[in-house]
C-alpha positions, 0 to 999 in steps of 0.5 A: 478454542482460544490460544494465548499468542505472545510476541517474542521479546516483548510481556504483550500477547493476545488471544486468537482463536483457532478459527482466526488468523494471527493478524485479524487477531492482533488487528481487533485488540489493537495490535497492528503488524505489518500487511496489505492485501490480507490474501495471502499473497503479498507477503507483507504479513510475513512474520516467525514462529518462535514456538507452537504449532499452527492448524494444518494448511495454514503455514507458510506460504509461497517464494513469491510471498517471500516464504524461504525459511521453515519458521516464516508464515504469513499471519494472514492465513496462519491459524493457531493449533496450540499457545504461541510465539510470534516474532513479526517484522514489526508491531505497535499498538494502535486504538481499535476504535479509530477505524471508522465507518462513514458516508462521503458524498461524490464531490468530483469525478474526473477522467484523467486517462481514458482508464483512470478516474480520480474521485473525489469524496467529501465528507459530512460537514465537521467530520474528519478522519485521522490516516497516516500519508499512503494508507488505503481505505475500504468502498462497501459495497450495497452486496457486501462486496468490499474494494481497496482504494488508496488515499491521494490525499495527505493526511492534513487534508482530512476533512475528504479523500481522493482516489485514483481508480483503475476502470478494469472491463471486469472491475466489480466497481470501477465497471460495473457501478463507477461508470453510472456514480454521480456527483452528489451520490453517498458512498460508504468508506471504512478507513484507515486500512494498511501498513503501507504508510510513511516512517518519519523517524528515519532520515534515508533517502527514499526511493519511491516506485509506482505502477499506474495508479499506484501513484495514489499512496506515493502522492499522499506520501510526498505532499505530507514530505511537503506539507512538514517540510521534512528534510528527506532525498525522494527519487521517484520512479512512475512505471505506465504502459505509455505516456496516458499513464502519467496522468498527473504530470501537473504533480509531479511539475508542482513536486519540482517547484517545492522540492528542489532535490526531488528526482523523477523518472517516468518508465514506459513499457508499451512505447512502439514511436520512437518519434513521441518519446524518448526517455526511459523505456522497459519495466520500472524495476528494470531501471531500477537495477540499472540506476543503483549500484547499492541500496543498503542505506535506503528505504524503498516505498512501492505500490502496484501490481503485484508482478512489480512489486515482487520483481521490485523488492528481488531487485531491491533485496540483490541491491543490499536493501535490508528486508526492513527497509522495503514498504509495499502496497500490492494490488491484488484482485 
């Protein structure tokens, strides 16, 4: 059975089926709403329900996504029972058709820490992809198994990608097949995914934190700032376990060059010699707190684990930062 899902305020809707999440729903009849991790736990897809009714064991959500009003539900889990109204955070139109499915071949493939690995895809001559600066794209797996990669790279660089790969020990990809991947190997990307991407219709400041390799849409975001010259204030928080985190400080030196109001923290949890280091030390989201007494005029772009992120957006939303205002990629396994 299909329902008629209209968006509040607006003569758009869209049909979804009973089986099918809102969000999927909107997605293939080129609709996109705000998301990341697409498993109902990050929040991103948070949105209203104006009017009508959902299937059982589809609603809400938890504190941790964000869910704190009765009318809010995450639109990647919430299936329709009856015709609705929707009022999500934002929307806009998109074509359908600009996701593709791709082969790229393994250009480079670079240990810059000893649990990070940058790849370097490239793909067939004359073929570029359009993406916006910080979206992820999708590895398919020869079992069908999928893995979310951030894009390094800036959209002008469109003719490959690059990627900054955390090697967990029970990593599906980054153990059990990133290890024995040679240069010249194909690998199958479908690509653009995510709302995490920059707005350049706005002029505030932006605050700018990443967790480990969540440094990899921040990279995108910043070069493309570059690339266009935009005129914009970027603080930039980089939180690692220790100094082997930072693992593109020679970015972060050029960034300096090119950008003379850019400001750089680099956070470390896991520092025990005090002889070796003596800048910041704690949790990211913790010097945050201590830095800023009102974030009410910013727009803040996070990407990390999830623990950060959800630490991070409390911080920011104490700080006076509208929820609007707060864009984030999760990491979620």
């Amino acid at each position: 059975m299909s329902f008629k899902i209209q968006i509040e305020g607006s003569d758009v809707a869209f049909d979804c089926a009973s089986s099918e999440n809102l969000l999927d729903a909107a997605m293939r009849q080129g609709i996109e709403m705000p998301y990341s991790c697409r498993k109902g736990v990050c929040g991103n897809c948070k949105g209203r329900v104006v009017q009508g009714e959902l299937v059982v064991g589809t609603q809400g959500g938890s504190q941790e996504a964000g869910i704190r009003q009765p009318d809010e539900h995450l639109f990647c889990r919430a299936q329709p029972a009856s015709d609705l109204c929707i009022a999500p955070k934002t929307w806009h139109r998109v074509d359908p058709a600009a996701r593709k499915t791709l082969q790229a071949k393994v250009f480079k493939k670079i240990q810059v820490a000893p649990d990070v690995t940058l790849l370097h895809l490239r793909f067939p001559a004359g073929v570029r992809v359009k993406f916006k600066a910080g979206q992820y794209l999708q590895v398919l797996l020869p079992d069908g198994q999928r893995r979310s990669y951030s894009m390094a790279n800036a959209p002008h660089e469109s003719d490959a990608v690059q990627l900054h790969i955390r090697n967990l020990p029970q990593g599906h990809f980054s153990a059990a097949l990133l290890k024995n991947l040679q240069v010249g190997e194909m690998l199958t990307l479908e690509l653009p995914h995510g709302d995490f991407w920059l707005r350049q219709d706005s002029e505030r400041p932006m605050l700018m934190v990443a967790g480990g390799t969540g440094f990899a849409p921040i990279k995108s975001i910043v070069d493309h700032i570059v690339r266009q010259k935009l005129q914009r204030a970027v603080h930039l928080y980089w939180g690692a376990r220790t100094q082997e985190g930072i693992y593109a400080a020679d970015v972060l030196t050029r960034w300096a060059q090119q950008l003379p109001g850019l400001v750089v923290h680099t956070v470390f949890s896991d520092v025990t010699d005090a002889n070796t280091w003596s800048g910041r030390v704690g949790l990211v989201h913790d010097a945050v707190r201590a830095d800023y007494a009102d974030l009410s005029g910013w727009d803040v772009y996070a990407c990390g684990g999830m623990p950060m992120v959800t630490a991070l957006r409390d911080v920011c939303a104490q700080l006076g930062l509208p929820d609007a205002n707060f864009y984030s990629d999760a990491f979620v396994g």
